[in-house]
C-alpha positions as CSV (number, residue, x, y, z in Angstrom):
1,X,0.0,0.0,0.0
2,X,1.0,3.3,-0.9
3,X,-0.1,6.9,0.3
4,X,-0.8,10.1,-1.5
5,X,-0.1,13.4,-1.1
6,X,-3.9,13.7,0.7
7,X,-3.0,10.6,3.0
8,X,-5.4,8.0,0.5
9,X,-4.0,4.5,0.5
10,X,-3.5,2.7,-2.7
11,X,-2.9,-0.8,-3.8
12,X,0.5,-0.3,-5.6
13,X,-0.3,-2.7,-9.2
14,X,2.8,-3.8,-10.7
15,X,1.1,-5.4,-14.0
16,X,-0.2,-1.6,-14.4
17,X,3.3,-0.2,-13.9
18,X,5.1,-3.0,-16.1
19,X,2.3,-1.9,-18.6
20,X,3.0,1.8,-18.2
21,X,7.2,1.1,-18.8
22,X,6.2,-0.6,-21.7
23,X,4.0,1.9,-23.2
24,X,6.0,5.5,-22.1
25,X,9.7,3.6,-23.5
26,X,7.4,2.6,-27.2
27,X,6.4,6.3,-27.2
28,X,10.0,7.3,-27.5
29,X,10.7,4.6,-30.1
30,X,7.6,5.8,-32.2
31,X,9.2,8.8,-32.0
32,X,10.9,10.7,-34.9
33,X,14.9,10.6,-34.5
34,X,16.8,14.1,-34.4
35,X,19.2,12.6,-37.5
36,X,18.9,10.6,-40.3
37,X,15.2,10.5,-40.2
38,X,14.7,9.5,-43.6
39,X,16.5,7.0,-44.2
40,X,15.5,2.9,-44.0
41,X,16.2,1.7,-40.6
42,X,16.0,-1.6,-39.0
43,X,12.5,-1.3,-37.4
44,X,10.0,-3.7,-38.5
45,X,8.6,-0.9,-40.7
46,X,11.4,0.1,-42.2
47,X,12.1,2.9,-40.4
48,X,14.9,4.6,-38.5
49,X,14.2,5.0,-35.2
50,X,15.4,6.9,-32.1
51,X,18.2,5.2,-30.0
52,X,17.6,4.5,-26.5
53,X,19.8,3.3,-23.9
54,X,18.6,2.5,-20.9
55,X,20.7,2.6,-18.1
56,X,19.9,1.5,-14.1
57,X,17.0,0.6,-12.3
58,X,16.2,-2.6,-10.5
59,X,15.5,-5.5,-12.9
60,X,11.8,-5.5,-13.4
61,X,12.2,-2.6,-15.5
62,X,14.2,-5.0,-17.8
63,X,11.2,-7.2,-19.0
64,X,8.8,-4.4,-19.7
65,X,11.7,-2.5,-22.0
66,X,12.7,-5.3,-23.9
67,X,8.7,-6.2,-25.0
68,X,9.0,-2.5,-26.4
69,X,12.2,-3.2,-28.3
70,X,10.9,-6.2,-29.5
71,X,7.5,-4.1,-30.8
72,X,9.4,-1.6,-32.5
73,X,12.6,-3.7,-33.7
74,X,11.7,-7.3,-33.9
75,X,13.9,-10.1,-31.9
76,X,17.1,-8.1,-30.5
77,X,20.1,-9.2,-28.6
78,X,20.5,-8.2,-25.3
79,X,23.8,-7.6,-23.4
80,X,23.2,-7.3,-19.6
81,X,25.5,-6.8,-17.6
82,X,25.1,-7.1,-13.5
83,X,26.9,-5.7,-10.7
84,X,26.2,-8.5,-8.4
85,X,29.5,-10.9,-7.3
């Protein structure tokens, strides 16, 4: 449970906020990049999209951004790399 600014618990829902991830890092990708715009990209449409790297966070962030990856780009390759000894 979570508070608000007016004291109101809340149920904190983690599908919603995986969802929300999902859909807010797809929004950048839908994007149109800064450079080279115009060109043919590797997106499943063809086109060239903004890059995005995402740095941080605690790993249920991971699952979320990769299912937008894989919406804009197709299958990827992922390189993670993990503090932990």
């Amino acid at each position: 449970m979570t508070r608000d600014s007016h004291g109101n618990c809340h149920r904190y829902d983690n599908t919603w906020a995986i969802q929300q991830i999902e859909e807010g890092h797809f929004s950048l990708l839908s994007r149109k990049p800064h450079s080279h715009a115009d060109r043919k990209g590797q997106s499943k449409h063809g086109r060239t999209l903004p890059r995005v790297i995402t740095l941080g966070g605690d790993h249920t962030i991971t699952l979320p951004l990769l299912r937008s990856v894989n919406r804009a780009y197709g299958p990827v390759t992922v390189i993670h790399f993990d503090s932990h000894l």
